[in-house]
Short mmCIF file of the C-alpha atoms (twelve columns), coordinates in Angstrom:
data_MODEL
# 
_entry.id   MODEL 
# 
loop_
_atom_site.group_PDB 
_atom_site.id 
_atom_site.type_symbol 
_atom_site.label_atom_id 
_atom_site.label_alt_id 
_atom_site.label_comp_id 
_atom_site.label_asym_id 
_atom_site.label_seq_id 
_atom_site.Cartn_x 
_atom_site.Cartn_y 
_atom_site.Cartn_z 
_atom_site.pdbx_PDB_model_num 
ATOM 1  C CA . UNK A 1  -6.737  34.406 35.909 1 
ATOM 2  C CA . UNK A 2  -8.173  37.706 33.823 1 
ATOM 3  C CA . UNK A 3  -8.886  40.660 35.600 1 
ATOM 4  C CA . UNK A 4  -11.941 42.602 33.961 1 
ATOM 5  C CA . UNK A 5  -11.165 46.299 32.856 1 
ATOM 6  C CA . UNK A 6  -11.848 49.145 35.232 1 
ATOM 7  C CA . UNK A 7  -12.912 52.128 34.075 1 
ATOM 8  C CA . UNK A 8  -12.768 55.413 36.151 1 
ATOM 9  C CA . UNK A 9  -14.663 58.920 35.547 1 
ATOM 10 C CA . UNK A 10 -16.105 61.929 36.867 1 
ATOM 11 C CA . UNK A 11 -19.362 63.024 36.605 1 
ATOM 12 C CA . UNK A 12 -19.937 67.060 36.075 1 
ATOM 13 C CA . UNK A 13 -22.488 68.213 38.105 1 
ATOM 14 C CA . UNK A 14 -24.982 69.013 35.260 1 
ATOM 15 C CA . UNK A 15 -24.673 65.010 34.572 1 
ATOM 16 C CA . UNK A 16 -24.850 64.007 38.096 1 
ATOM 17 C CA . UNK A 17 -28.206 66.272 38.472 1 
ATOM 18 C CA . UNK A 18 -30.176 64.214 35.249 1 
ATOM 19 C CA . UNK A 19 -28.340 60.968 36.368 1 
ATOM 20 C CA . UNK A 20 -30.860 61.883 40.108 1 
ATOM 21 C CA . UNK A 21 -33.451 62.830 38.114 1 
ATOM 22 C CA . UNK A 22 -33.483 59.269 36.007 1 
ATOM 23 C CA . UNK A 23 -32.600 57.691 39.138 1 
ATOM 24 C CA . UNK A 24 -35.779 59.033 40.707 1 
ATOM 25 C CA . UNK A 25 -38.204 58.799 37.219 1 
ATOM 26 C CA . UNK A 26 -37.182 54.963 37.179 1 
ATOM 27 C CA . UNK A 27 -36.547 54.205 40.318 1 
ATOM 28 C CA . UNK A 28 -33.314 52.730 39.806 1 
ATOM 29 C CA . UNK A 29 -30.029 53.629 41.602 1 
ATOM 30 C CA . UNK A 30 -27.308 55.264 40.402 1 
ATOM 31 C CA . UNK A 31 -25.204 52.692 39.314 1 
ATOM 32 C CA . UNK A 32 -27.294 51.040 37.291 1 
ATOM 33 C CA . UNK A 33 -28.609 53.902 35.126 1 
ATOM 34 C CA . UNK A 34 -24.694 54.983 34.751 1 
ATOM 35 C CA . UNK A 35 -24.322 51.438 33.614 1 
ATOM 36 C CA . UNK A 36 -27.206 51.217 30.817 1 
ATOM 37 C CA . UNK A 37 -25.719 54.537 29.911 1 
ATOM 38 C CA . UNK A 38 -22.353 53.087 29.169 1 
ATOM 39 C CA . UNK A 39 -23.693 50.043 27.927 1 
ATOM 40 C CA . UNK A 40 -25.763 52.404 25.407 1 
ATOM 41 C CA . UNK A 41 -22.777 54.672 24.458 1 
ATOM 42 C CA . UNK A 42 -20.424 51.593 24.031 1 
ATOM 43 C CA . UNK A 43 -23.316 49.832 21.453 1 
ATOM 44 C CA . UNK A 44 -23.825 53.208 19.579 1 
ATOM 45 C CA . UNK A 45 -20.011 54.043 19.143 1 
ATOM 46 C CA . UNK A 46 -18.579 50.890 19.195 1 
ATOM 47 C CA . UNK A 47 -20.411 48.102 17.373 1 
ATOM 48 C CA . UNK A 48 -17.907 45.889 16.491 1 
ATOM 49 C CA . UNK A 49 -16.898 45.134 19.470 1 
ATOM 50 C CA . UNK A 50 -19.864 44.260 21.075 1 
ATOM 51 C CA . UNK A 51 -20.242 42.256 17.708 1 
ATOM 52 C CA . UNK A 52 -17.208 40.069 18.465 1 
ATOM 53 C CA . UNK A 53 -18.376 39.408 22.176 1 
ATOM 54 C CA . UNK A 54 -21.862 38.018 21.141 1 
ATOM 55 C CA . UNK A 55 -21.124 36.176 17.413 1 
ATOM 56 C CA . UNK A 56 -21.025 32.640 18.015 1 
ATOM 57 C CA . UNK A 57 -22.199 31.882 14.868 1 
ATOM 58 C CA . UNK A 58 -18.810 30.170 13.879 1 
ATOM 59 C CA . UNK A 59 -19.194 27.626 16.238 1 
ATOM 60 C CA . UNK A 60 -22.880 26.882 15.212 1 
ATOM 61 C CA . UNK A 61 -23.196 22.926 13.725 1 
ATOM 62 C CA . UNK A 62 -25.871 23.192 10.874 1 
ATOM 63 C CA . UNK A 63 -28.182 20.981 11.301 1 
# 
């Protein structure tokens, strides 16, 4: 069985105070706008390997 990577940080207090203030424009919490952050960082910085996750096209049958 594969444990999933954990990933640990600290937020600044500058960050935490826009992280509120996007919580509270789009009424979202604060996990979830810390997690389209990451996602967002990870897909501008690291493209190949969110290329590797979602390219299935090896196993596509033409048809």
């Amino acid at each position: 069985m594969s444990k999933s990577k954990m990933l640990s940080f600290r937020l600044d207090s500058a960050l935490l105070r826009k992280v509120d203030m996007l919580r509270a424009s789009r009424h979202r919490t604060r996990g979830e706008i810390i997690r389209e952050a990451l996602e967002l960082y990870f897909r501008v910085h690291h493209p190949a390997s969110q290329q590797k996750n979602t390219d299935d096209s090896q196993f596509d049958s033409p048809l």
